[in-house]
N, C-alpha and C positions, 0 to 999 in steps of 0.2 A: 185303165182302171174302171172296175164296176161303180156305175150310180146309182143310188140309192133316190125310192118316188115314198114321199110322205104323203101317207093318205088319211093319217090322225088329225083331225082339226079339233082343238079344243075351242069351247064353246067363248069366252073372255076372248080368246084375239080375235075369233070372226066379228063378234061385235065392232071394233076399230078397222074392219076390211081385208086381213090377208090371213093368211092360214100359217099357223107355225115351221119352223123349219129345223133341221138340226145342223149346228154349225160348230167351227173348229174354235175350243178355250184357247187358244193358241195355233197362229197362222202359220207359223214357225216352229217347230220342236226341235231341240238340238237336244241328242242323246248319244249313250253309249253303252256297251256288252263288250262282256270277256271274251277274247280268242278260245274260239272251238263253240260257243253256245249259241243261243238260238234269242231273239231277240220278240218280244209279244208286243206288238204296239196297241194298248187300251185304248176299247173303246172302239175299235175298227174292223171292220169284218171283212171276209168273202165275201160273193155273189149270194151264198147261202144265209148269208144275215147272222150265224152262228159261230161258224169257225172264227177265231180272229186271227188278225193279218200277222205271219210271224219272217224274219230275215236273221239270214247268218255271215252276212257280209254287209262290209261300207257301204254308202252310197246314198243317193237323193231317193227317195221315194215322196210321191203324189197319191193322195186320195180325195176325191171329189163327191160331196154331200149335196145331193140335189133336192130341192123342198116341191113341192107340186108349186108353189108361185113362181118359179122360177130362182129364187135367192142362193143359189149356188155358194158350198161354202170349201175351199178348196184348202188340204189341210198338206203343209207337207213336213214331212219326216227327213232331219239330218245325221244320218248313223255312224256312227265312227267305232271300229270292231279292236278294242284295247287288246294288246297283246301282257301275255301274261311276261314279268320282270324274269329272267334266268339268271339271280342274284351269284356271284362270286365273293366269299370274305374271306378274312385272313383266319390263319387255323389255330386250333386253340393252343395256348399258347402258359407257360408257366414265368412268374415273376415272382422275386425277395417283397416281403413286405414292406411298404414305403416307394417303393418303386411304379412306373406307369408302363401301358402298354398302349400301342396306337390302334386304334380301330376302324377297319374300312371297310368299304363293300362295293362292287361295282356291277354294272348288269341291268340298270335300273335308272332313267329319268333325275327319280327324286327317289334319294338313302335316305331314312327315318331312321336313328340308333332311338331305342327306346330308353328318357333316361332314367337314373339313378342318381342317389345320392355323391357316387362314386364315378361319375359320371362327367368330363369338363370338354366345352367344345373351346378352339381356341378363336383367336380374332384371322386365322385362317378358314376359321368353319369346319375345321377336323375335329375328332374327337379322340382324346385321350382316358383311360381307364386306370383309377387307380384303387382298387379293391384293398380293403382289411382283412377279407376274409375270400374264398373261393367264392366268386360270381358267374351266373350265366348270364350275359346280353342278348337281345334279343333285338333286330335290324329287321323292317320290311322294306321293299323296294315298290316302287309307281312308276307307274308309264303314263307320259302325260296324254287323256285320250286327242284334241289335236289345240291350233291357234283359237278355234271358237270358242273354247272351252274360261277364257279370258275373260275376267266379268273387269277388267282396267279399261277405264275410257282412255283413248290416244296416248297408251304407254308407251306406243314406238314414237311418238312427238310427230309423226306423219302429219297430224294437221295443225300443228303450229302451236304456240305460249295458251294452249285453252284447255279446260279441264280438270285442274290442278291449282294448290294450293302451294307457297312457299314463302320464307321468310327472305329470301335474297331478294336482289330490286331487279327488272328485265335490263337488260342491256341489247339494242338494238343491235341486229346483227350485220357483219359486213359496213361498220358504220368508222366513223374517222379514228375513232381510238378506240386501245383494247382495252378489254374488260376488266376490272379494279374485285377488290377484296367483295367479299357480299352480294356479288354481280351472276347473271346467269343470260345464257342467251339460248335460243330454240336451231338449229342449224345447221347442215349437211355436212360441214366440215369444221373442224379446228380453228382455220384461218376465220370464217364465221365472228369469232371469237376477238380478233387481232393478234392470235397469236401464231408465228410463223416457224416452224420447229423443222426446217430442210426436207420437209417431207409432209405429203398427204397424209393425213388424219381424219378418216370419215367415219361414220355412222357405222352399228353393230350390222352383217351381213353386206356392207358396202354400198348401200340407199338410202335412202328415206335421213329422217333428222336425228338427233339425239340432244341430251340436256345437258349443256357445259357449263361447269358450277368453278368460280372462284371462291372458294365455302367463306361463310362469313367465322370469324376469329371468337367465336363463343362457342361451347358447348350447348346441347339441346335446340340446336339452330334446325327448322326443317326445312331439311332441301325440295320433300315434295309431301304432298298430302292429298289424299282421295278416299269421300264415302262410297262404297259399294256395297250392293246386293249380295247376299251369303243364302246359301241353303242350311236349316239347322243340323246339328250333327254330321258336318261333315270337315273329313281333312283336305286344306290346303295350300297350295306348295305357293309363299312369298316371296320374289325375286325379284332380277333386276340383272341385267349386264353390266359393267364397272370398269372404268378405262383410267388408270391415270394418266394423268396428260398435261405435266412437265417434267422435263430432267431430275427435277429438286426431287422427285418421289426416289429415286437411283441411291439419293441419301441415307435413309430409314426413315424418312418424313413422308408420310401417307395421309392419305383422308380416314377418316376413321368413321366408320355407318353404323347405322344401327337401325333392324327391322322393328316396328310397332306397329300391333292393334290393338285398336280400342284401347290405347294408353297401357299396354302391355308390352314390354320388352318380348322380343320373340328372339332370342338363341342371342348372343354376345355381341358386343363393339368386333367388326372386323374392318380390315385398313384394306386399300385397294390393291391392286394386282402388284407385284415388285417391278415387272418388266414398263416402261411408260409406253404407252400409244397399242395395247394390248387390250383385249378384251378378255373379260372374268366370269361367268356366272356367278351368285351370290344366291343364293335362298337359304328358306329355313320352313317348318312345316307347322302351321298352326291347324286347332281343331274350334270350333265355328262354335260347340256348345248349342245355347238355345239360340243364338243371336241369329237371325235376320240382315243387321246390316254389319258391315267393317269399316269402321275411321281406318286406313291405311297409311303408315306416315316413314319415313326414310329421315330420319336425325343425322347433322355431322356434330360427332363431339370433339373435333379438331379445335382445337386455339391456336393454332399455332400458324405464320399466314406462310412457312415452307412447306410442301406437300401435301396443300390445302386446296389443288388443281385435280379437276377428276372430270369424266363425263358419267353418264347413265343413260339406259337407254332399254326397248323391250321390258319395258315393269310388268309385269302379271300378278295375279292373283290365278291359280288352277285349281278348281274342283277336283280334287283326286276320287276314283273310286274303288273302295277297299273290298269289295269284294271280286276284284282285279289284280289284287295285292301278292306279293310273295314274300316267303318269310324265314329266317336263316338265325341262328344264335351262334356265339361262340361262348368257351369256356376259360375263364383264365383261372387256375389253380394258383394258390397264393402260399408261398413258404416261410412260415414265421419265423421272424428274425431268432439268430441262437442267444 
């Protein structure tokens, strides 16, 4: 990489003894561009001091800012080259009025259904349509650009009970007895827990920890809670992996979640996976406004102490970027009743 020799010295720093230099607002840059374009990193140039520096693929890039003192400021670039979603949905479709129709899309990370009044997601996180009149919906699809992109502190619980808020009590792990009502423990495995279900039960991807919740018997109980750093005006994708994890779930007795920010319900009460010792994705897409920060928080509204057993695990928060987006409508035509 070309260095750059400062030969500007402004008169105020020679007084104090060294001569200015120019250095990186950020030692670290983690960024991202759309599949097929061309990426301009501000502020950096050629050899020629004019051009600036531009890439059209992933990858680490270094640039190194040399000051005539010697203060060397080395800046580097983390690119990650987002591919554009190639969204599939269901085709449009005609219903009697009073009736629903189910809407999906696939193709894409994270489905955004744009809503409406008409409009209902369920506590499976699907979305149902049930128009009065002839509607167009409109769906975009995101690709998440990669894991950096994560502004969650140790969502994957990889470093242990730190980071995080919640209303349950720790329950020490691997300890002489298993875990009670209100309890939660940090833990590679199930048994972690004391609970012994004839088989392994680990962590989301098969490493690292995850968060085993016996839910406390109250609604609006939080199982987790984290402020984070938000970019303003931007969309993004709130998740979580979701295990249930006793037989009693087999029943119809589930944990029942719910995503919030900043004291905003984001998309419906959903209950965990049917299958137990299964892993679920969960999200839902919030839009950031003018805010700066997000109170993050994972509510169970369960009371009930049968299939009130769940794990979680992989929490993120992802920066989406919409000008990476793809975008698809369907049409439901509506037949007034005779």
């Amino acid at each position: 990489m070309r260095k750059y020799l400062l030969t500007i010295f402004f008169v105020l720093l020679s007084v104090v003894g060294y001569a200015p230099y120019i250095y990186c607002t950020e030692t670290v840059i983690m960024d991202a561009f759309c599949e097929g374009g061309v990426y301009v990193w501000e502020n950096h140039y050629e050899e020629d001091g004019v051009t600036p520096l531009m890439f059209t693929q992933s990858g680490t890039y270094v640039d190194t800012l040399v000051s005539s003192e010697g203060l060397d400021s080395i800046c580097v670039l983390r690119l990650t080259e987002i591919p554009y979603p190639v969204l599939t949905v269901r085709s449009d479709t005609t219903i009697y009025l009073g009736d629903s129709a189910l809407l999906w899309a696939t193709g894409a990370d994270y489905i955004h259904w744009i809503s409406n009044d008409y409009l209902v997601q369920t506590d499976e996180l699907d979305y149902y349509a049930t128009p009065q009149v002839t509607t167009q919906y409109t769906v975009r699809g995101y690709n998440k650009p990669d894991d950096r992109s994560n502004v969650v502190y140790n969502g994957n619980f990889d470093l242990g009970n730190e980071g995080f808020y919640t209303d349950c009590e720790y329950h020490t792990p691997y300890g002489d007895k298993a875990g009670g009502p209100g309890e939660y423990t940090i833990a590679d495995n199930i048994k972690g827990f004391g609970w012994y279900v004839g088989k392994e039960v680990v962590a989301y991807g098969g490493e690292g920890n995850m968060m085993i919740v016996d839910g406390k018997q109250s609604p609006n109980s939080v199982v987790w809670r984290q402020t984070v750093e938000v970019k303003p005006n931007t969309y993004y994708a709130f998740s979580a992996q979701v295990m249930s994890a006793w037989e009693s779930n087999l029943e119809g007795q589930y944990a029942l979640l719910q995503f919030n920010v900043n004291g905003e319900d984001i998309g419906p009460i959903f209950h965990s996976p049917d299958v137990a010792y299964e892993w679920k994705q969960f999200y839902n897409i919030w839009y950031s406004g003018t805010n700066t920060t997000a109170v993050l928080t994972i509510f169970n509204q369960n009371n009930s102490p049968r299939g009130n057993d769940f794990a979680i695990d992989e929490i993120e928060l992802i920066g989406l970027y919409a000008e990476c987006q793809s975008e698809e409508t369907v049409t439901i035509t509506v037949i007034p009743s005779s």
